[in-house]
C-alpha positions in Angstrom: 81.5 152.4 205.6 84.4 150.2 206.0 82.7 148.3 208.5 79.6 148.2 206.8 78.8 143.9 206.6 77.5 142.9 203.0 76.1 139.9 201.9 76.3 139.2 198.4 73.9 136.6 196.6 74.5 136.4 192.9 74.6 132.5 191.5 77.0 133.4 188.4 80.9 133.4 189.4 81.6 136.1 187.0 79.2 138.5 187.9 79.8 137.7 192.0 83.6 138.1 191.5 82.7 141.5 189.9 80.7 142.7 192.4 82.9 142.1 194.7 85.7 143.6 193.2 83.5 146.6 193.0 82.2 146.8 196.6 86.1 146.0 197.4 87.2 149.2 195.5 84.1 151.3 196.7 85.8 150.2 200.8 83.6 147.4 201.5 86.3 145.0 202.8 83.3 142.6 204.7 81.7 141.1 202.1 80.6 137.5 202.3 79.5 136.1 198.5 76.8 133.1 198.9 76.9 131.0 195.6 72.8 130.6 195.5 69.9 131.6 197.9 70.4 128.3 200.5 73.3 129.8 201.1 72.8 133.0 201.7 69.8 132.3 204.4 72.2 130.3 206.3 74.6 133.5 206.6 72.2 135.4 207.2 71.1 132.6 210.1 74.6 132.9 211.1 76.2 136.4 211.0 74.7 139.9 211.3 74.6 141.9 208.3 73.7 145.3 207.1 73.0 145.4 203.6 71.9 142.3 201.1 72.8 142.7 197.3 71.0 140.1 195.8 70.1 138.5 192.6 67.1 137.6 191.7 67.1 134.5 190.0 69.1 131.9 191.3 69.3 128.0 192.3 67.3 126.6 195.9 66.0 129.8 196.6 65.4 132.5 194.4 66.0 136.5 195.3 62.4 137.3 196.1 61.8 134.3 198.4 65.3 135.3 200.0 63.7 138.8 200.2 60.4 137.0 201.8 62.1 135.3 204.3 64.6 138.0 205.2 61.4 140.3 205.9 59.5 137.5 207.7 62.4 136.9 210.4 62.0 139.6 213.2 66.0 139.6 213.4 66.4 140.8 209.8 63.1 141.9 208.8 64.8 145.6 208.7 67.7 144.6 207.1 68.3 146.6 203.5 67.9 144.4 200.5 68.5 145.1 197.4 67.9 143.9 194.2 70.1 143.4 191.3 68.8 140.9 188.0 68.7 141.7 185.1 64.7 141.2 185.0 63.2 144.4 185.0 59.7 143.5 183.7 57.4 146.2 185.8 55.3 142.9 187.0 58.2 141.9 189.2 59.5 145.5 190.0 55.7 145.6 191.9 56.1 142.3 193.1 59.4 143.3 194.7 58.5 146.8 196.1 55.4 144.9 197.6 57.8 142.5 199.3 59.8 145.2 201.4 62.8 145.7 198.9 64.9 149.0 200.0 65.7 148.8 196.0 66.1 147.9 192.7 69.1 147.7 190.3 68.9 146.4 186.8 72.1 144.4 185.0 74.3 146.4 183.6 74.6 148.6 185.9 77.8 150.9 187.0 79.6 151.3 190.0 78.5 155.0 190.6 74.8 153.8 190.6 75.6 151.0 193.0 77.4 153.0 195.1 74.7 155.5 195.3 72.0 152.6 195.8 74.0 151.3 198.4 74.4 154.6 200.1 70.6 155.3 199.7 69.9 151.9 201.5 72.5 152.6 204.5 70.5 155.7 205.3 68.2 155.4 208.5 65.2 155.5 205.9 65.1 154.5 202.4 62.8 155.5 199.5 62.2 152.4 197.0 63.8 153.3 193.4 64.3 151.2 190.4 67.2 152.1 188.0 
């Protein structure tokens, strides 16, 4: 776990410096934040990760286009991904699962249910959920 590479994509400095604070205090000492989207494809272009928490909307490239790309790239097409906005309209919940998200988190959510999520998406297989 302490190894374990995230990649955090969340536009809003509160809510990134959160997150990381949480994934810090959960052992997660390798986490890069990206600031939109743009950035966050070119870590991923750069860097090997094994888990993607990412918003959905944000600036240059939005979370599901990050998710399209991700999945479209034979290098990270397996690469957990998972979801955290605070949309949670059942349109875009579909729209996601269709696109190859390992999950699904809705804003607020607590650090036991990320945890768990993040768990979940470390596994060897993953089942889609949306909390």
């Amino acid at each position: 776990m302490h190894e374990t590479r995230i990649l955090l994509a969340e536009d809003q400095q509160i809510m990134r410096d959160t997150q990381c604070r949480l994934l810090r205090a959960m052992g997660y000492h390798q986490v890069t934040a990206a600031h939109n989207g743009q950035e966050a494809w070119e870590a991923l272009c750069t860097l090997h990760y094994d888990l993607v928490l990412c918003d959905w909307n944000m600036p240059k490239i939005d979370g599901l286009e990050l998710l399209l790309r991700v999945r479209e790239n034979p290098k990270t097409q397996h690469l957990p991904f998972i979801m955290i906005t605070g949309e949670n309209a059942v349109d875009q919940v579909r729209i996601a699962l269709a696109s190859g998200i390992s999950d699904f988190i809705v804003k607020p959510f607590s650090a036991a249910l990320l945890q768990e999520r993040i768990t979940r998406a470390l596994r060897p297989t993953q089942t889609p959920h949306a909390a």
